[in-house]
N, C-alpha and C positions, 0 to 999 in steps of 0.2 A: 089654799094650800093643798097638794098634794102628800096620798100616804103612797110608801114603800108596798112595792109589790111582793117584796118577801118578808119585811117586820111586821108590815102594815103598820108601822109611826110614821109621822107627819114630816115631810121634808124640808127642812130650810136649811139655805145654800145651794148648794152644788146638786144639780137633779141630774140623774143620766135616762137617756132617752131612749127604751131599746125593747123591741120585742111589743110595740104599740101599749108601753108601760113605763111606769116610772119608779124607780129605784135611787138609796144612796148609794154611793159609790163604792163604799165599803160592804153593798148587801148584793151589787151585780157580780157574782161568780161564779166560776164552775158550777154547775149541778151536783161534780164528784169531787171534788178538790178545792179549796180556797183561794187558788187563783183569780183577782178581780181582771174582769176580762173590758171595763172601762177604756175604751180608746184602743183594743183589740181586736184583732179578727177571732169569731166564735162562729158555733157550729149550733143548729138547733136540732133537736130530735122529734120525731112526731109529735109528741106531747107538747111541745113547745119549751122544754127542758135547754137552757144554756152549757155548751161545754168548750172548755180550752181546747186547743186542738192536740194536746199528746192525749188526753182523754177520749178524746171524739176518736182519734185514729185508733187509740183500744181499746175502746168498748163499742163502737157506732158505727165508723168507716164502711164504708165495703171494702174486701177486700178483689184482687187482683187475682183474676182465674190463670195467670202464669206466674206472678213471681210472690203473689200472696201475699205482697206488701198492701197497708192501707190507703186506699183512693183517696185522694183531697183534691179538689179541684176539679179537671175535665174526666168524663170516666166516657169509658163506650162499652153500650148494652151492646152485645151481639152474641147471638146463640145459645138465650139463657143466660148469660154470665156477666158479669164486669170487667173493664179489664183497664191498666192501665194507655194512653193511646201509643204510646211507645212500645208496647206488650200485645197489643192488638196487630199480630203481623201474616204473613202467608206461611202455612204449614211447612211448604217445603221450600222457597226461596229465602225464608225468613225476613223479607223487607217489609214497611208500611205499605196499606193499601191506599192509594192514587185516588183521583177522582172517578176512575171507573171502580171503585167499591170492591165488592169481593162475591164468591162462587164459595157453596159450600155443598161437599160431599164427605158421607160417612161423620157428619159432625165436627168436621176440619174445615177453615177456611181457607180458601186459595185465591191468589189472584186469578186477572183473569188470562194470563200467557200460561199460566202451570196450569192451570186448568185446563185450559183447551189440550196444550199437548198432553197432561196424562187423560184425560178423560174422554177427548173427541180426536186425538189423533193428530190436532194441531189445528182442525178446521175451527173457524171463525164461529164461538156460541153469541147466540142475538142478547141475550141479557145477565149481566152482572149485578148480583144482589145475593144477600145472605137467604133471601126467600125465592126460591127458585122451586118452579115446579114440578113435581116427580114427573108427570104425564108427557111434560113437551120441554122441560128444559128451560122454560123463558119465566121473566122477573114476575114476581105476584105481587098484583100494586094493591088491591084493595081485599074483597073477599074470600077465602078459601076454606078449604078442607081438608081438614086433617084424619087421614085416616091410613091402616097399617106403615106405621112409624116414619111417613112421608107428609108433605105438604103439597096439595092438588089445587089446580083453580078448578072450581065446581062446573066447567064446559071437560075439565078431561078428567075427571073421575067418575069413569064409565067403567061398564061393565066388560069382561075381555073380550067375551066372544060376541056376542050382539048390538053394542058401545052403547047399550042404554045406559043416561046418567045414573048416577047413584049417589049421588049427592042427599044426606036422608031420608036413601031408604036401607031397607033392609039387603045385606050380601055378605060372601062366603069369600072367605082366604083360600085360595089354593095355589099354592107355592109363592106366596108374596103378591098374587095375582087379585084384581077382585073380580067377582063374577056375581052377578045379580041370581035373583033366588030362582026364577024363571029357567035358565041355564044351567042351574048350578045342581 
């Protein structure tokens, strides 16, 4: 005989099975509310805590970095934030982003046609991605460097004047520029 994971008494009849536990039916509820969520969709929280979903959406959810409504379901990370996918759009077109993804400057996303013309004049940029290199403009697939308030691949965070890397080492800001301690 199995005991309840929240009376701990002993179960006969009805077991419900959930959370790689077992509970009566009357004792699997909300975490905040007595809503029995038995044959419901529920939401778990780090702790392993059960919540109904008007709960889960105010006190748990993420929320939506444009309309600030609570996430349930599909959510996209992009640029620090959550958002919903519908709400994830081009700064200045306002549409979804396509299979070619998105271009980000000044901490806005653009697709990648607004992008090219406000940023390159219209010419054709080689990579679309939210992580795009300050140094050369093109997608960073794997390792990089963050350093004065941009993301670098560690081959173009060099130094201005001599392009020695500077991927940790020691270098100097001048005018948003970096310059190795040598030069500098």
């Amino acid at each position: 005989m199995s005991s309840c994971a929240k009376c701990h008494r002993n179960i006969s009849g009805t077991v419900v099975t959930a959370l790689d536990k077992k509970w009566h039916n009357e004792c699997f509820t909300c975490y905040k509310c007595p809503e029995r969520l038995s044959g419901k969709q529920f939401f778990t929280d780090d702790n392993g805590h059960p919540y109904c979903e008007t709960d889960w959406k105010i006190s748990k959810a993420k929320r939506c970095s444009k309309c600030y409504a609570a996430i349930v379901g599909e959510v996209v990370t992009a640029l620090d934030k959550t958002w919903h996918p519908h709400c994830f759009v081009c700064t200045r077109c306002r549409q979804p982003f396509g299979s070619d993804g998105f271009m980000v400057k000044e901490d806005r996303p653009y697709c990648k046609k607004d992008y090219q013309d406000l940023f390159h004049g219209g010419k054709e940029v080689k990579a679309v991605s939210g992580d795009i290199c300050y140094g050369c403009d093109q997608k960073i697939t794997n390792k990089w460097t963050e350093a004065l308030g941009h993301n670098w691949h560690p081959e173009c965070f060099v130094c201005t004047k001599c392009r020695k890397r500077l991927t940790g080492e020691k270098f100097y800001n001048v005018d948003g520029k970096p310059i190795c301690t040598t030069c500098g």
